[in-house]
Every structure is written in C-alpha cells, then in structure tokens.
C-alpha atoms as one frame of an Amber mdcrd trajectory, in Angstrom:
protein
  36.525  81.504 152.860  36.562  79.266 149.890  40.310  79.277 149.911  40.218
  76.736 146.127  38.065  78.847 144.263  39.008  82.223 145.275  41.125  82.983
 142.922  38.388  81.795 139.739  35.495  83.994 141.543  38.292  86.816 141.364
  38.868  86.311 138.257  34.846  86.387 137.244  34.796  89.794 138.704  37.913
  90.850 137.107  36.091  89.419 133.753  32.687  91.005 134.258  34.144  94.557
 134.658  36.452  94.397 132.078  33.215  93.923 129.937  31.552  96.198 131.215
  34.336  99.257 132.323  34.877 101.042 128.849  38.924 101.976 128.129  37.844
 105.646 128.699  36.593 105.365 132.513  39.707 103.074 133.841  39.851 104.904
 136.738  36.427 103.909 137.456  37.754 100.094 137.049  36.596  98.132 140.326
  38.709  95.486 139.879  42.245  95.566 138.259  44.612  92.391 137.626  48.669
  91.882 137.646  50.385  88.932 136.438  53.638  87.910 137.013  55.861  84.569
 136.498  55.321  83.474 140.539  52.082  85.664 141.192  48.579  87.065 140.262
  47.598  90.063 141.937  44.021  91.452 142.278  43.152  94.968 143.707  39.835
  95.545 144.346  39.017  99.518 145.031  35.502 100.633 145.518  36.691 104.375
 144.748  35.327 105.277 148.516  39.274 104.854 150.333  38.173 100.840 150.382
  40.641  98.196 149.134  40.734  94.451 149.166  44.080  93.257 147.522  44.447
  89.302 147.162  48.037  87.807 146.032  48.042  84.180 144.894  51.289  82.487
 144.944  51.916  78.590 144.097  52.299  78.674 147.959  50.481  81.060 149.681
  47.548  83.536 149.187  48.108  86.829 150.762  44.799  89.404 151.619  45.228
  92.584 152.449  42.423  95.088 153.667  42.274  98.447 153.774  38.740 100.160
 155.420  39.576 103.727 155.303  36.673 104.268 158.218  38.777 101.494 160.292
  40.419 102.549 163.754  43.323 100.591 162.060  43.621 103.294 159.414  47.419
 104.714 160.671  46.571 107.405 158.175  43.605 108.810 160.428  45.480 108.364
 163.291  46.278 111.144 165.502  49.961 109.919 165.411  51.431 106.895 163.310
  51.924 103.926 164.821  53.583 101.597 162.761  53.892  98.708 165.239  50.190
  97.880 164.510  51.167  97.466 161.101  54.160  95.963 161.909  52.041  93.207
 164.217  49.718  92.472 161.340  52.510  90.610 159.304  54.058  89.042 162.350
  55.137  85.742 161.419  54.379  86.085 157.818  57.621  84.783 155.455  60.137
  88.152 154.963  59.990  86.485 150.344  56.034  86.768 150.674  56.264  89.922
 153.061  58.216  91.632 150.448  55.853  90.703 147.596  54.225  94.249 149.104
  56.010  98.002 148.807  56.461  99.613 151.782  53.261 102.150 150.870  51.089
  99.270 150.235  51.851  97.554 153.317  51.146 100.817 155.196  47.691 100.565
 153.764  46.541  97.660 155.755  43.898  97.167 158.445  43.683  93.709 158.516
  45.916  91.183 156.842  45.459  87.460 156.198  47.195  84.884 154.397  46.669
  80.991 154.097  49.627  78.896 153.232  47.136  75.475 154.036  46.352  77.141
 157.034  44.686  80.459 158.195  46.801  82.764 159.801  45.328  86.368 161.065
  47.170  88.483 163.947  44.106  90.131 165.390  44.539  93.591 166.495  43.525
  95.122 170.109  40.927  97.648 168.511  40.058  96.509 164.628  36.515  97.605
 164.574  35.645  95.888 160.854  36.526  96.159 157.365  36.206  92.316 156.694
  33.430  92.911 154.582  35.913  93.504 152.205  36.427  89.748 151.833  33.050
  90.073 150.426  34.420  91.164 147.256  36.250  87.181 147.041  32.194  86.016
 147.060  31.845  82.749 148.909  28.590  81.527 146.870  27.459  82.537 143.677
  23.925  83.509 144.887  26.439  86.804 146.395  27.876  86.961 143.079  24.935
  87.604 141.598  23.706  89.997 143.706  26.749  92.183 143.827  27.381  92.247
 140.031  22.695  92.985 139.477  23.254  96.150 142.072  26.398  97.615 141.375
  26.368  97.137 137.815  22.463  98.076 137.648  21.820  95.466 135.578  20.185
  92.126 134.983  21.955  88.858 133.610  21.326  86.010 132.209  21.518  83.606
 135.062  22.897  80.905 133.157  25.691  83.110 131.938  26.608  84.667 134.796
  26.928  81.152 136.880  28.880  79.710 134.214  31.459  82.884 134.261  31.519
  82.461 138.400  31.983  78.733 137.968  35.093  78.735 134.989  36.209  82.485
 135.219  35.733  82.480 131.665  33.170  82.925 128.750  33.552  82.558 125.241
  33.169  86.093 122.925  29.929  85.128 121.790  28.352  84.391 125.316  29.938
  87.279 126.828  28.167  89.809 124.338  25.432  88.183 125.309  25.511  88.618
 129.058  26.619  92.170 128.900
C-alpha cells in the first residue's frame, strides 16, 4: 500500500464522482466523504453489499473491509460469532477503536490500520475481500482504468493524472475532463 498518498488518490476518487454523480442519484454515489476536526473518513460502497471504509487520523489510518461473499461475513453466518470480530481489532487503541459504531464495526471482514507500521490480525478462514484495497489505487495506470470502465468513459490523460497526483482540479479543467 502506498500508505503517503492514500489519502490524495482517495480523495481523486471522491473528486471524480462528485463530478460525475448528479445530486439526484446520491444513492448511486460510489464514494462518499466525512470530515471532522481529528479525522477524514471515506466509504467506498460498490452498491453490491461491498465496502472499503478508510479513516485518516494525524496518527493512524484505519481500513475496514467488508466482502459481503466473505466467510468472515457474521451476517451470513449460520450463528454470530462476534469473537472473530472481536479478534480483528485486537490490539488496536480502545480512542481509534471507538472512532467506529458498534454496527460499523460488525461490518468488518478484514481490518487494517498503520500507525508507521502495518498491523493486520489474520483470521483462521478469511477467504478474500482485499481487493477492496483496490479502491485506495496503488498506481495511477489502476486509476485510470477503474475510473475509463466504471464510469464508461474516456479522459483526458493529462487531466486525469494531474487529479490522481494533487486530488484537485481547477473548475475550468474539471469541465473539461468530465
């Protein structure tokens, strides 16, 4: 993972479907941002039971997965176990712990967080849903090829590299990616 830049490619994504998610189809937003004084929150949800949430603190970042199709998925198990759960945030910080509800930490089948290290308590049993991370795009080559097929559409290269590289465009070269 590119643990520096994680938050800017984020924030690209977060950028590009504002543009392109009219106010009418929200709930068909891929990408939605909170902001608080000591955090930025990003909740990516494919609309298929998928989620990749990604909580940036000035000391920590915090990913959490949810693959509904995962054996980790408590909610498609024949009976809850919430030790799994439980296990996944083992040694996490109770303040950075807490920066998730109860319900949102219940929707987790993998967890991850990097405090200048990596920490990951692997689960006995997790058969995938890492892809997810995917949606943080290591390289801007996956960028690209993410935002030409889901959005079914073709950029201006130049554009779209500069809004993966700053997180930002100005009005004018926005219009003129989108």
């Amino acid at each position: 993972m590119d643990w520096n830049n994680m938050l800017i490619h984020l924030e690209a994504l977060y950028v590009l479907d504002n543009a392109l998610t009219e106010p009418e189809d929200d709930d068909l937003r891929l990408i939605r941002k909170y902001e608080t004084d000591n955090m930025i929150k990003y909740i990516v949800d494919n609309g298929a039971g998928d989620k990749l949430t990604v909580l940036f603190t000035e000391t920590a970042v915090l990913i959490k997965g949810f693959a509904h199709e995962n054996s980790l998925n408590q909610f498609a198990a024949g009976e809850w176990n919430q030790g799994i759960i439980d296990m996944m945030y083992d040694g996490l910080d109770e303040k950075m712990k807490n920066m998730f509800t109860d319900d949102e930490r219940q929707e987790t089948t993998f967890f991850i967080w990097y405090d200048g290290e990596v920490h990951q308590n692997q689960i006995e049993g997790n058969d995938g849903g890492r892809w997810l991370l995917g949606y943080a795009f290591g390289t801007y080559e996956r960028f690209e090829e993410f935002a030409t097929d889901y959005y079914d559409m073709v950029f201006d290269n130049d554009l779209l590299r500069k809004l993966y590289t700053y997180s930002a465009l100005s009005e004018l070269e926005l219009s003129k990616l989108i």
